[in-house]
C-alpha positions as CSV (number, residue, x, y, z in Angstrom):
1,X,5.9,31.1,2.2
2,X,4.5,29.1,5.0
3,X,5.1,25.5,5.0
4,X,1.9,23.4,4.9
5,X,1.7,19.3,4.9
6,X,-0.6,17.9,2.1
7,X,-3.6,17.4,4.4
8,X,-3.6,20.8,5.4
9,X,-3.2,22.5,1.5
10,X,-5.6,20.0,0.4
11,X,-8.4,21.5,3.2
12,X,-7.4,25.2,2.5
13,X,-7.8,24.5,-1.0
14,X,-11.6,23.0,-0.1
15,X,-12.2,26.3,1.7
16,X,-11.2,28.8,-0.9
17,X,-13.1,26.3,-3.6
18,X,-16.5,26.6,-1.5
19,X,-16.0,30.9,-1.0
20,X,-15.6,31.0,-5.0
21,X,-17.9,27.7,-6.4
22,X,-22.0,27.8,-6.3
23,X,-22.6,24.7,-4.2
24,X,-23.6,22.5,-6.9
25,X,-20.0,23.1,-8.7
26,X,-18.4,22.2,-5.1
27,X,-20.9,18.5,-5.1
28,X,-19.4,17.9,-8.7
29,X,-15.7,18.3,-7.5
30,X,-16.3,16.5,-4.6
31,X,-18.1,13.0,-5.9
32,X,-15.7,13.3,-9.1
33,X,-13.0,13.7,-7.1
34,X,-11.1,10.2,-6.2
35,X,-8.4,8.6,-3.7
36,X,-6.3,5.4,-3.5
37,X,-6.6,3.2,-0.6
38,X,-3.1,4.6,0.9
39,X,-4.4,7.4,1.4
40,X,-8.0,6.1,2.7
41,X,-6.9,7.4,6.3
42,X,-6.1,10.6,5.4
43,X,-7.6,14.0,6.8
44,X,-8.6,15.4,3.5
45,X,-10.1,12.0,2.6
46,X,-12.1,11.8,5.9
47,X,-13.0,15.7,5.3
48,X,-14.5,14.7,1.9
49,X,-16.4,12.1,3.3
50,X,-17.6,14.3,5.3
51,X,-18.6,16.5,2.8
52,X,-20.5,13.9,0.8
53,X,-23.1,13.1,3.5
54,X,-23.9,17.0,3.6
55,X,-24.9,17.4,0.0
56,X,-29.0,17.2,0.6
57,X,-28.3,21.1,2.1
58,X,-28.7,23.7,-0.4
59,X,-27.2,27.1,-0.9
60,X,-26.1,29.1,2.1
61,X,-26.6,26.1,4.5
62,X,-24.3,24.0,2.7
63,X,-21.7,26.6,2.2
64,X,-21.6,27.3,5.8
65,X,-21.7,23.5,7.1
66,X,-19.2,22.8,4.2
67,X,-16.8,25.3,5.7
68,X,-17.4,24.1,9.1
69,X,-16.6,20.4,8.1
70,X,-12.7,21.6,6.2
71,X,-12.2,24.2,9.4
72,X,-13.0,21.2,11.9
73,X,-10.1,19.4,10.0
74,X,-8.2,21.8,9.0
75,X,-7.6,22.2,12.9
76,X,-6.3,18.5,13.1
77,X,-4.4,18.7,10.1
78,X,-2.5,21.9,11.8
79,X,-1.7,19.8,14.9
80,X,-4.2,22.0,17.0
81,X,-6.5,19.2,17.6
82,X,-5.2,15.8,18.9
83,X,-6.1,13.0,15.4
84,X,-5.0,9.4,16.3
85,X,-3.9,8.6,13.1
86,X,-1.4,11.4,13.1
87,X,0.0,10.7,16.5
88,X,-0.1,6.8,16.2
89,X,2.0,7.9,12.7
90,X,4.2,10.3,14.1
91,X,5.5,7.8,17.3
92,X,5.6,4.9,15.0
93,X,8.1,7.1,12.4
94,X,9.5,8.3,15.7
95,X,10.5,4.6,17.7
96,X,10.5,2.1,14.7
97,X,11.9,1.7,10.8
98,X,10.0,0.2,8.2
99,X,11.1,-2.8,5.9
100,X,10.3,-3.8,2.6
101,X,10.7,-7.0,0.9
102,X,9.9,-8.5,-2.2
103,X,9.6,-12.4,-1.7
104,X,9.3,-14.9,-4.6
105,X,5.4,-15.9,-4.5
106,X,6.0,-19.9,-3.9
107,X,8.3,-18.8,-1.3
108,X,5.6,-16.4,0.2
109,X,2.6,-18.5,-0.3
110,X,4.6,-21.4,1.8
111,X,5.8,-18.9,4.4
112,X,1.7,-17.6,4.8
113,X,0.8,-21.3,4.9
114,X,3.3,-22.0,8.2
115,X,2.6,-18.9,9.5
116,X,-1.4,-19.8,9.9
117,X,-0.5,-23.2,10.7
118,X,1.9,-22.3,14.1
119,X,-0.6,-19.1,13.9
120,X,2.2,-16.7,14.0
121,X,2.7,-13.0,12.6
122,X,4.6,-12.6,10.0
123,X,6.5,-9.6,12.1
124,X,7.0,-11.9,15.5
125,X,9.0,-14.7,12.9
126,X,11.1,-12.0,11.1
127,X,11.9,-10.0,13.9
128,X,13.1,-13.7,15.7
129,X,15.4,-14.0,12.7
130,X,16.7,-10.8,12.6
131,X,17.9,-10.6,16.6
132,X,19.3,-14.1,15.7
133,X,21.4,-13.1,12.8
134,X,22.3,-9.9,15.4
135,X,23.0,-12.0,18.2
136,X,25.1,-14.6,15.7
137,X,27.1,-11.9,14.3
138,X,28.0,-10.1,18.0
139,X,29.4,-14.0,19.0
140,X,31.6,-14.0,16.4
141,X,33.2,-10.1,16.9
């Protein structure tokens, strides 16, 4: 079995629901049909959008610019169109590691306070700290 990613199962999915759904079946699905804001920049979420602004088509015409729209990102989803999101996503996974922190709200509303104060980033004051502690800990090796 070929190994799809979500954004691509979700699109062939699309397609195989317009070949067997009358259009107005296909409109239902697609406006009851809802997403979280992680997923907001997603290829199937952009390809439903997309889908949304053709319902005033009818019949044949929407079935065929329906198709059109899931094929168009169906190719990006596949990697055989160039999608910013993807590539700015892959390099990132590629060159840099996330990290996750759960602060104590007083502590965090005080640290957002300071930070628009000396209008720093939140990323340019941890990542200080953390080559500090580095550098700290490689003196005392």
């Amino acid at each position: 079995m070929e190994k799809v990613n979500r954004n691509e199962h979700f699109i062939k999915n699309m397609i195989l629901l317009i070949d067997k759904m009358d259009d107005s079946d296909i409109k239902k699905y697609i406006y009851q049909t809802e997403f979280g804001d992680i997923e907001a920049n997603s290829l199937y979420v952009k390809c439903i959008y997309e889908l949304k602004n053709i319902d005033n088509l009818e019949g044949i015409e929407y079935k065929k610019a329906a198709k059109d729209i899931c094929k168009h990102y169906l190719l990006y989803a596949k990697g055989d169109m160039f999608y910013n999101t993807k590539y700015h996503t892959d390099f990132r996974k590629e060159k840099y590691k996330q990290l996750n922190l759960d602060i104590p709200k007083d502590i965090m509303e005080k640290f957002d306070y300071y930070l628009k104060k000396n209008k720093d980033t939140k990323k340019s004051v941890i990542l200080k700290a953390i080559n500090k502690y580095i550098e700290d800990n490689e003196k005392n090796k």
